[in-house]
C-alpha positions in Angstrom: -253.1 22.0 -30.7 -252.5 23.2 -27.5 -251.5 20.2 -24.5 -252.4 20.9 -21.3 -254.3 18.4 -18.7 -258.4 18.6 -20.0 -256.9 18.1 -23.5 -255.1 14.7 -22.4 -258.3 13.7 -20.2 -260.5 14.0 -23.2 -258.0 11.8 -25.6 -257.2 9.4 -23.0 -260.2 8.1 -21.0 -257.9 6.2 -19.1 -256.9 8.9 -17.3 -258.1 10.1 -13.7 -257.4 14.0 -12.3 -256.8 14.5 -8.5 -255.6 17.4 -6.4 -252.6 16.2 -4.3 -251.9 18.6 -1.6 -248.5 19.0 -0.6 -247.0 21.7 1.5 -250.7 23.2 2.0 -250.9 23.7 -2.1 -253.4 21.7 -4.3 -250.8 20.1 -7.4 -253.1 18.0 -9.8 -251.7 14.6 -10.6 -252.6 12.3 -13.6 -253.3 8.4 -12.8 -253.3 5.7 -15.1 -256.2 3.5 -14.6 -254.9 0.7 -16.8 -251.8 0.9 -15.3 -253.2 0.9 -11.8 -255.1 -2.3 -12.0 -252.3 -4.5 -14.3 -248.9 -2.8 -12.4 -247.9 -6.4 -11.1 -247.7 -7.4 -14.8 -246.9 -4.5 -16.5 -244.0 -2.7 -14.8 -241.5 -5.4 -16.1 -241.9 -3.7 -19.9 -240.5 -0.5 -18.6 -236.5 0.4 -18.3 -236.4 0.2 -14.4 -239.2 -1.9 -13.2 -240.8 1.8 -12.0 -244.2 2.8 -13.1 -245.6 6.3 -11.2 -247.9 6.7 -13.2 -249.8 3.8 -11.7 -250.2 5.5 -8.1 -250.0 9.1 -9.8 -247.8 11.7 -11.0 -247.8 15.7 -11.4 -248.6 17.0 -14.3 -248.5 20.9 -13.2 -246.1 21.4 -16.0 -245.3 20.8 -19.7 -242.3 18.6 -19.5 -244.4 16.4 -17.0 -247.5 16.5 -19.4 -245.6 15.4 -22.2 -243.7 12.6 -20.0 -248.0 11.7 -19.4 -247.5 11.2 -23.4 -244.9 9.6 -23.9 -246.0 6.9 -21.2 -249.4 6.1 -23.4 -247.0 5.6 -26.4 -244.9 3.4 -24.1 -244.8 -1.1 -24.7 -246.1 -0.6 -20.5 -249.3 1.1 -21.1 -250.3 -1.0 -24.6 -249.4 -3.9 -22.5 -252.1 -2.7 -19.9 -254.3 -2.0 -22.6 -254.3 -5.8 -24.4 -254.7 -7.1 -21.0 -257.8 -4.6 -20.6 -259.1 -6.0 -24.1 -258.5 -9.8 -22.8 -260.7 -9.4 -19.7 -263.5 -7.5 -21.7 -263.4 -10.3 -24.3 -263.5 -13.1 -21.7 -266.6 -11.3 -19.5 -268.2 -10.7 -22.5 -268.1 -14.2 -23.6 -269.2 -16.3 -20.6 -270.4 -19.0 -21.9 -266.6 -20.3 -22.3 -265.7 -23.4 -19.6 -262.9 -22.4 -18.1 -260.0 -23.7 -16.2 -258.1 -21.2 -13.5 -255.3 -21.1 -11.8 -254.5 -20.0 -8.3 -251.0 -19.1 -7.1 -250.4 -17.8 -3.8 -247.2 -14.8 -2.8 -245.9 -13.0 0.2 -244.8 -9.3 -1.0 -242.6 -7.5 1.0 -245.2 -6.4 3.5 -246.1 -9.9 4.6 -249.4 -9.7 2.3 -250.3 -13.0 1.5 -252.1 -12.9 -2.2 -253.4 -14.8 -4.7 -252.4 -14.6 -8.5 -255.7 -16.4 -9.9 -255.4 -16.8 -14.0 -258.0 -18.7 -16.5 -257.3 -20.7 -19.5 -259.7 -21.3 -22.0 -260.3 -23.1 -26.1 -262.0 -20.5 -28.0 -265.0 -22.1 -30.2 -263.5 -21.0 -33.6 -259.9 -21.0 -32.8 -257.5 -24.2 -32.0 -255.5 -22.5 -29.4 -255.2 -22.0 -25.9 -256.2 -18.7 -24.6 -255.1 -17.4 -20.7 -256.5 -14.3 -19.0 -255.5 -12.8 -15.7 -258.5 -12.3 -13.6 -256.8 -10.0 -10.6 -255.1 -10.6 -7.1 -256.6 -11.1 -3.7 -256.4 -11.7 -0.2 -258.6 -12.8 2.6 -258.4 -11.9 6.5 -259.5 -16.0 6.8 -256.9 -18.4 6.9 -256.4 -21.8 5.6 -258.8 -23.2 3.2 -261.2 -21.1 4.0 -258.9 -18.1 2.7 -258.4 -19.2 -0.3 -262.0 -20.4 -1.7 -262.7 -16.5 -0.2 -260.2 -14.6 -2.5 -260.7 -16.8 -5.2 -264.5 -16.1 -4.8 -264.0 -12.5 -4.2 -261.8 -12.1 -7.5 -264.9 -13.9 -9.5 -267.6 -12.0 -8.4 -265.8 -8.9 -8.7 -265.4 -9.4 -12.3 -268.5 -11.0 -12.7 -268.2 -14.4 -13.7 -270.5 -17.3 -13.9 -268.5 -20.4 -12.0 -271.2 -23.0 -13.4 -269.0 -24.0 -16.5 -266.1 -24.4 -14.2 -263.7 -27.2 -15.6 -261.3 -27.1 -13.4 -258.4 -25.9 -10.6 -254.9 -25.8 -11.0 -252.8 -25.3 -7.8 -249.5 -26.3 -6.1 -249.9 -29.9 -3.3 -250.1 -27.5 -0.3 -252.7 -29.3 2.1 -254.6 -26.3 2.1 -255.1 -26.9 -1.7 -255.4 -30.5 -1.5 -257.0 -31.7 1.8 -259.4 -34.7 0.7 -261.8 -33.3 3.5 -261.5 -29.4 3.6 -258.7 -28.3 1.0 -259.5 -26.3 -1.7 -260.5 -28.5 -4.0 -263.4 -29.7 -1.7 -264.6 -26.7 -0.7 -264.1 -25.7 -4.2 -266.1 -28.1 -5.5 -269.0 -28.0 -2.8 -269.6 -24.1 -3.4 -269.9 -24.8 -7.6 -271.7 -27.8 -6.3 -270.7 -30.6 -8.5 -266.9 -32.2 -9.0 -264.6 -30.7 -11.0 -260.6 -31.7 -12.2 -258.4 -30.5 -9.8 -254.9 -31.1 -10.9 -251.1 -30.6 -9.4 -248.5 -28.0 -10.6 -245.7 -30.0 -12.3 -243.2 -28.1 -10.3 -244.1 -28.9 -7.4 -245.3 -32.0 -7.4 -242.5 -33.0 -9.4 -240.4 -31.4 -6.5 -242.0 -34.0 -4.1 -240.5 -37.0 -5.4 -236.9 -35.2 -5.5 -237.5 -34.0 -2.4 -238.5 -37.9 -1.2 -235.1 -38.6 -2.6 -233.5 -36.4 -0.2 -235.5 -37.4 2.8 -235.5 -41.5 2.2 -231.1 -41.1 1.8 -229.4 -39.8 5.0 -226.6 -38.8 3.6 -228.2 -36.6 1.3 -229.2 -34.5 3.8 -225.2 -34.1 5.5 -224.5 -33.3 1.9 -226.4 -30.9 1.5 -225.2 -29.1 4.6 -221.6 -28.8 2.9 -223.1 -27.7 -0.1 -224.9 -25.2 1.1 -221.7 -24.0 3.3 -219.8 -23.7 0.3 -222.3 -21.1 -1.3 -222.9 -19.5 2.0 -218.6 -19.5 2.9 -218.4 -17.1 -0.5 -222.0 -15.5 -1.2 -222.1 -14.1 2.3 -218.5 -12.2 2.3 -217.6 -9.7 -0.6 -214.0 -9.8 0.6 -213.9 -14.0 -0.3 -216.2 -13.6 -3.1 -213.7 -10.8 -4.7 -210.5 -13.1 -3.7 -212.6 -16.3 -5.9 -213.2 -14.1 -8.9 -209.5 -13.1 -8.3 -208.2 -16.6 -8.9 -210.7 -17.3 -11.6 -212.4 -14.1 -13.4 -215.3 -16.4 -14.7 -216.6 -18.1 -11.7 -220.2 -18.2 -11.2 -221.9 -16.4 -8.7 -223.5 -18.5 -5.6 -227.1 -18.6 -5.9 -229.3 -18.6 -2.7 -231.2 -21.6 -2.4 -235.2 -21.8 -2.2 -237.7 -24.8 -1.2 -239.8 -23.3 -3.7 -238.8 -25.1 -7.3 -236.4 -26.8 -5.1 -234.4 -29.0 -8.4 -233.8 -25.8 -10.6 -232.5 -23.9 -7.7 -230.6 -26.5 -6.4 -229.4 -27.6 -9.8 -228.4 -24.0 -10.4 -226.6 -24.3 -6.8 -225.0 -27.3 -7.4 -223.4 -25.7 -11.5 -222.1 -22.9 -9.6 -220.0 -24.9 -7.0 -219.0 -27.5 -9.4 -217.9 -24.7 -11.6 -216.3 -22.7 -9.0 -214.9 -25.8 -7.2 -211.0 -25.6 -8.5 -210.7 -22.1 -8.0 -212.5 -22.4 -4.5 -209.6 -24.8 -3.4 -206.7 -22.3 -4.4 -208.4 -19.7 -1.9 -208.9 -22.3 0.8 -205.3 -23.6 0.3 -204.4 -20.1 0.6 -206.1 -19.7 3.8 -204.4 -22.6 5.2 -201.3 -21.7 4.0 -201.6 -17.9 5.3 -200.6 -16.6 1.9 -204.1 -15.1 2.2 -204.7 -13.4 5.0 -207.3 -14.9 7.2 -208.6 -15.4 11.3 -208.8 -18.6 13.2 -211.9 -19.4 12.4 -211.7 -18.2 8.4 -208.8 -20.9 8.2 -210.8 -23.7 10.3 -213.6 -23.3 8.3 -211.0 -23.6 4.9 -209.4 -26.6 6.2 -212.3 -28.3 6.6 -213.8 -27.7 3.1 -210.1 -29.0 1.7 -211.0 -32.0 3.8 -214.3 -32.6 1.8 -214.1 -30.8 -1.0 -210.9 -32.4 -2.6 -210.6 -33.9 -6.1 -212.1 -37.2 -6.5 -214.2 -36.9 -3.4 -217.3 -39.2 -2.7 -218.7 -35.2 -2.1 -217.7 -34.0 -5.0 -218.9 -36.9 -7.3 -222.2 -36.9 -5.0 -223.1 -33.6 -6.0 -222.2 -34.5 -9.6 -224.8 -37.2 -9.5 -227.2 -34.8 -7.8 -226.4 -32.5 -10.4 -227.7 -34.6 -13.2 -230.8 -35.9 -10.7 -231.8 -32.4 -10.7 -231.3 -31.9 -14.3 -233.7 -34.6 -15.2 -236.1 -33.0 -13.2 -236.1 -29.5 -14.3 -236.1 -30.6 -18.1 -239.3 -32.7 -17.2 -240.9 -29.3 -15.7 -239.7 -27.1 -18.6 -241.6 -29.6 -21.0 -245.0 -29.8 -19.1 -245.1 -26.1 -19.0 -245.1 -25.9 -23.0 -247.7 -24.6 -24.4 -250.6 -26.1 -26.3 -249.2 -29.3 -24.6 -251.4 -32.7 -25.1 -251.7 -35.8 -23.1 -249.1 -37.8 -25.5 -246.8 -34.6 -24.9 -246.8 -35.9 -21.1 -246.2 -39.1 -21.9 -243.2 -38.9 -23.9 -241.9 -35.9 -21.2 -242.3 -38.8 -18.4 -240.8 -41.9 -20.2 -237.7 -40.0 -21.4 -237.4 -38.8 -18.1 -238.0 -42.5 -16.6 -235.3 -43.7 -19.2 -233.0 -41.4 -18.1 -233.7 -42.2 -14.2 -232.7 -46.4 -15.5 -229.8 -45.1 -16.7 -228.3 -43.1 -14.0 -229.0 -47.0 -11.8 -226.7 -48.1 -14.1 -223.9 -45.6 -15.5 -223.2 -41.9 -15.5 -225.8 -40.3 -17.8 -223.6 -39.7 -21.3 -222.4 -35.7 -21.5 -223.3 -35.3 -17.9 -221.4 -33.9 -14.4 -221.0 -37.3 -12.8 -219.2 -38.7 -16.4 -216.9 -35.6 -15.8 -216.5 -36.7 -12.1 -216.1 -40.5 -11.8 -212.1 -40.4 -10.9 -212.6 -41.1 -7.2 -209.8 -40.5 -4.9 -207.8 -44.0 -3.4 -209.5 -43.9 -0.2 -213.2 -43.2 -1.3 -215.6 -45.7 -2.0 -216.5 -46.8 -5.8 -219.5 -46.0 -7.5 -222.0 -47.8 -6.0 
């Protein structure tokens, strides 16, 4: 059997021919169709997060035909393929009600998208099914933007929004504005009201986030903590002299709003963590046994100033610590699968048990247990 490029067309239907010209000479290239439309969620599966194949690649050649070969074989392409098979199953069966979800992104380019996804209960099967319905963006802003792409991604794959259960999306007040949020404008173009619930994370980020805004000194806190990461993360020269001292320190995460008590609980582990072998280089500093300017040793003699053993900081970002913790296992639980109303209750009274406890004493096995020796002239536990 010979390969060359109508042989591959004809066994892989998939597959689109074009003529690229380059340097005034037609080379024909091979797209992917499959791989075209499901890239976002398919490139992951390969070895370097690269897929050509989805925008095009040459196939003037037999090395680069059988490369075209070995890409249909690859775990990338039958990815694309089940995800194919999910949408056809899910447009063919439209009489399903539905639930989506929208999720919004900037790429790199500033493109502000939407991720929409639905969930649904098959009749015959006791199981929760989810489909990814596409990506789009609207020119309106707002509200108004959002209804548009999420209408736009419908109608392009030609679904039937009258057995609409509901909409899951995160507490912006373009989602949630009782008068022209999502939800309402959602619900006045199905016509009729449907349930329109919170992401977890997020809203589950509010209250933390309350936390920090209702305790002032949460906020100075915060400051030092992020100086700490930023003092290390944003020097490879202080970063190298850490790892020096200490060969399994932690690397300093950046911090996000987004998801804001994993990232910070992953903020705070790495400082606790790194903490005694931070001191060493900023004793150093001080001390000029480590080479440093004016400002390099201000800036190390202040953190020895905060940052010492037993230190209302240090045991405040312990505390914090196990806040955080209690948050993020509460998200991790409600984003099980197949999870069920008494699934969320249990999820929210160990987490409200846990929150009684920390009123009380240090949470058992936790950072602040490990922390409580406070230094002579720092305040108790409250």
């Amino acid at each position: 059997m010979k390969l060359d490029v109508d042989w591959l067309l004809d066994a892989a239907k998939c597959l689109v021919l074009k003529k690229e010209i380059k340097d005034k000479r037609k080379r024909p290239t091979v797209t992917c169709l499959l791989c075209n439309k499901y890239e976002f969620q398919v490139r992951k599966m390969t070895s370097n997060c690269q897929l050509p194949i989805a925008n095009g690649v040459r196939v003037d050649g037999k090395d680069r035909l059988k490369h075209v070969v070995d890409h249909l074989l690859s775990p990338a392409h039958e990815e694309a393929e089940r995800l194919n098979d999910c949408d056809k199953t899910w447009c063919d069966k439209s009489d399903k009600h539905p639930w989506v979800q929208i999720d919004g992104s900037a790429d790199k380019q500033q493109v502000d998208s939407k991720f929409i996804t639905a969930r649904y209960v098959p009749c015959d099967e006791v199981s929760v099914k989810t489909v990814f319905l596409g990506i789009a963006s609207s020119d309106l802003g707002g509200a108004e933007g959002l209804l548009d792409s999420f209408t736009t991604c419908i109608e392009n794959i030609g679904i039937n929004t009258a057995k609409l259960v509901g909409v899951t999306t995160d507490g912006e007040n373009a989602n949630t504005g009782k008068n022209a949020g999502l939800w309402k404008l959602l619900q006045d173009y199905i016509g009729r009201d449907i349930l329109t619930i919170w992401c977890v994370c997020h809203r589950s980020d509010l209250a933390l986030e309350s936390v920090q805004a209702e305790v002032p000194e949460l906020t100075i806190w915060m400051s030092n903590v992020l100086a700490v990461a930023t003092f290390f993360r944003t020097s490879p020269r202080r970063t190298k002299l850490l790892h020096k001292v200490e060969e399994k320190c932690l690397s300093f995460p950046k911090h996000f709003d987004v998801r804001f008590s994993e990232h910070t609980r992953n903020l705070l582990n790495a400082v606790l963590h790194n903490l005694d072998a931070a001191r060493r280089v900023w004793q150093d500093m001080v001390d000029g046994t480590i080479e440093s300017n004016s400002k390099e040793k201000q800036m190390a003699k202040g953190f020895i100033e905060k940052w010492y053993k037993g230190s209302r900081q240090v045991w405040l970002t312990a505390v914090m610590f196990d806040l955080c913790t209690i948050f993020k296992t509460l998200q991790k639980l409600f984003q099980k699968s197949n999870l069920i109303l008494p699934d969320v209750l249990t999820a929210k009274d160990s987490a409200m048990q846990n929150l009684k406890i920390m009123n009380d004493i240090p949470v058992p096995g936790g950072k602040e247990e490990q922390n409580l020796e406070l230094h002579d002239n720092e305040q108790g536990r409250p």
